[in-house]
C-alpha positions as CSV (number, residue, x, y, z in Angstrom):
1,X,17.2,4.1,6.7
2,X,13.7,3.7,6.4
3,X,11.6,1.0,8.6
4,X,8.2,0.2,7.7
5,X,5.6,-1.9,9.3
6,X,2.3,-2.9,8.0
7,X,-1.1,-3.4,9.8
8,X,-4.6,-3.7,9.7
9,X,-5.0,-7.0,7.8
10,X,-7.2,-9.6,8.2
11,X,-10.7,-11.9,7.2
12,X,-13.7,-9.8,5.5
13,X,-16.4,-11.3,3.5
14,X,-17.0,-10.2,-0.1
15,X,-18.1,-6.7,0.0
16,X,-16.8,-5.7,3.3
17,X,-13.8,-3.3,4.1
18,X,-10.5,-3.2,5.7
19,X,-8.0,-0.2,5.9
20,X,-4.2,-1.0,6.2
21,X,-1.7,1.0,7.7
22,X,1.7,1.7,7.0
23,X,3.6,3.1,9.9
24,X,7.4,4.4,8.9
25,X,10.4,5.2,11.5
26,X,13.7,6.8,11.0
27,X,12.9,9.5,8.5
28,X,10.2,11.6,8.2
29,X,7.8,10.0,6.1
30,X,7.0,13.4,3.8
31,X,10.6,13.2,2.4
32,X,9.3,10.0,0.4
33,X,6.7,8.6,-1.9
34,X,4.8,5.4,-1.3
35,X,3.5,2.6,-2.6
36,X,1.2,-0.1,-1.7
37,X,1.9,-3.7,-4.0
38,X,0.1,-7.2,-2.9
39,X,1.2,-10.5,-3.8
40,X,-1.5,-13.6,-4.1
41,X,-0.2,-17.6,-3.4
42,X,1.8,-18.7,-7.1
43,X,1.6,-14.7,-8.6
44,X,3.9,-12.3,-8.5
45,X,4.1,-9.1,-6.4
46,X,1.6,-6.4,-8.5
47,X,1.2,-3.1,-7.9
48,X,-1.8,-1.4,-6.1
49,X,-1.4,2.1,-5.6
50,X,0.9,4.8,-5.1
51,X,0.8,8.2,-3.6
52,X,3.7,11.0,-4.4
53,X,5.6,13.0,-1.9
54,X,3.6,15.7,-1.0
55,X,-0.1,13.7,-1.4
56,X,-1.0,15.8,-5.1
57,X,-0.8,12.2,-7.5
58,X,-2.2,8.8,-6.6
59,X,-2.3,6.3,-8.9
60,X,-4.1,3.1,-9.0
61,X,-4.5,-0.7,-10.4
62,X,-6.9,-1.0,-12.7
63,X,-8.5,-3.9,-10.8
64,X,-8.5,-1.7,-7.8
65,X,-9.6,1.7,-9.2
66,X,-13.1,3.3,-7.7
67,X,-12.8,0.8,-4.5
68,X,-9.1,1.4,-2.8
69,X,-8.3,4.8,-2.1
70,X,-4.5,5.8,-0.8
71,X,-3.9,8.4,1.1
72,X,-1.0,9.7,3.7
73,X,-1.1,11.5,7.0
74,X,3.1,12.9,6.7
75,X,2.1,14.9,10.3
76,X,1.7,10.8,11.5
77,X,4.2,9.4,9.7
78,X,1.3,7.1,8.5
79,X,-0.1,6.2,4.8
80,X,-3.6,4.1,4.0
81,X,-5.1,1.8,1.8
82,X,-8.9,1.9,2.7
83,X,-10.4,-1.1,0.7
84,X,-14.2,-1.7,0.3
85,X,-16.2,-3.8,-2.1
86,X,-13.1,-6.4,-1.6
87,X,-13.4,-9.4,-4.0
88,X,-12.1,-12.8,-3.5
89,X,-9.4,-11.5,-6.0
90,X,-8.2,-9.3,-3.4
91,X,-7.0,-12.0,-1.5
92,X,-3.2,-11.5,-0.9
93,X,-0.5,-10.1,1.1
94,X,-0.3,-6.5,0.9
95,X,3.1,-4.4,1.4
96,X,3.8,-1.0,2.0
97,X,6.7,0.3,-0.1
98,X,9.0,3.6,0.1
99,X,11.0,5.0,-2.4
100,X,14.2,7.0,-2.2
101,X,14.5,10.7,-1.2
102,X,15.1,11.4,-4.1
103,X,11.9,10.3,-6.1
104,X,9.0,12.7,-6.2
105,X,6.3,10.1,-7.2
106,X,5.3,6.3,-7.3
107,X,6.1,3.8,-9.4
108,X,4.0,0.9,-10.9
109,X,7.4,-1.1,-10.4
110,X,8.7,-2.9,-7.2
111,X,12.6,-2.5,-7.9
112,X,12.0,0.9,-7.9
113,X,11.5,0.8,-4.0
114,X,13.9,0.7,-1.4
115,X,12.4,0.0,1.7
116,X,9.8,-2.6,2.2
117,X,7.5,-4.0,5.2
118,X,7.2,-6.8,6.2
119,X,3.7,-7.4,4.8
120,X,0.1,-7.9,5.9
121,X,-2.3,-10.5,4.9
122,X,-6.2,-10.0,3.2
123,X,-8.7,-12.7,3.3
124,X,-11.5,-12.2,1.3
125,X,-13.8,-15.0,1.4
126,X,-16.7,-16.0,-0.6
């Protein structure tokens, strides 16, 4: 069992930055890939970004690519979203995801993740 627990959330104006963190317990968190998904108010859950096992393949949204960057710290049992130029768009709340052991990458797809946290909300005003 994995537990995960988002932070780092919070109010930036258009342009500014925020970094989230995703803190796992129970497993070490190199035995797992990761993914980062956000969900706006009346959308469904999308994906942001993912990062394999060992760190060597990060994928990205489209709307997100050349302004998020993903990356994992498996000594901390930590991974990151560091966000800049946020939009307005980027409004939502942002969960950290874990696959199973047994998956060596990401996936663009939210059933493909076991273990979820709890969630952290982005504010990006105007």
């Amino acid at each position: 069992q994995v537990q995960v627990v988002e932070s780092g959330g919070g109010w930036v104006q258009t342009g500014g930055s925020l970094r989230l963190s995703c803190a796992a317990s129970g497993r070490a968190l190199s035995n797992y890939a990761m993914g980062w998904f956000r969900q706006a108010p009346g959308k469904e859950r999308e994906f942001v970004a993912y990062v394999s096992k060992l760190g060597g393949v990060v994928k990205y949204a489209d709307s997100v690519k050349g302004r998020f960057t993903m990356s994992r710290d498996n000594a901390k049992n930590t991974a990151y979203l560091e966000m800049n130029s946020l939009k307005p768009e980027d409004t939502a709340v942002y969960y950290c995801a874990v696959r199973g052991a047994s998956a060596l990458t990401g996936s663009l797809y939210s059933q493909d993740y076991n273990y979820w946290g709890q969630g952290t909300q982005v504010t990006v005003s105007s």
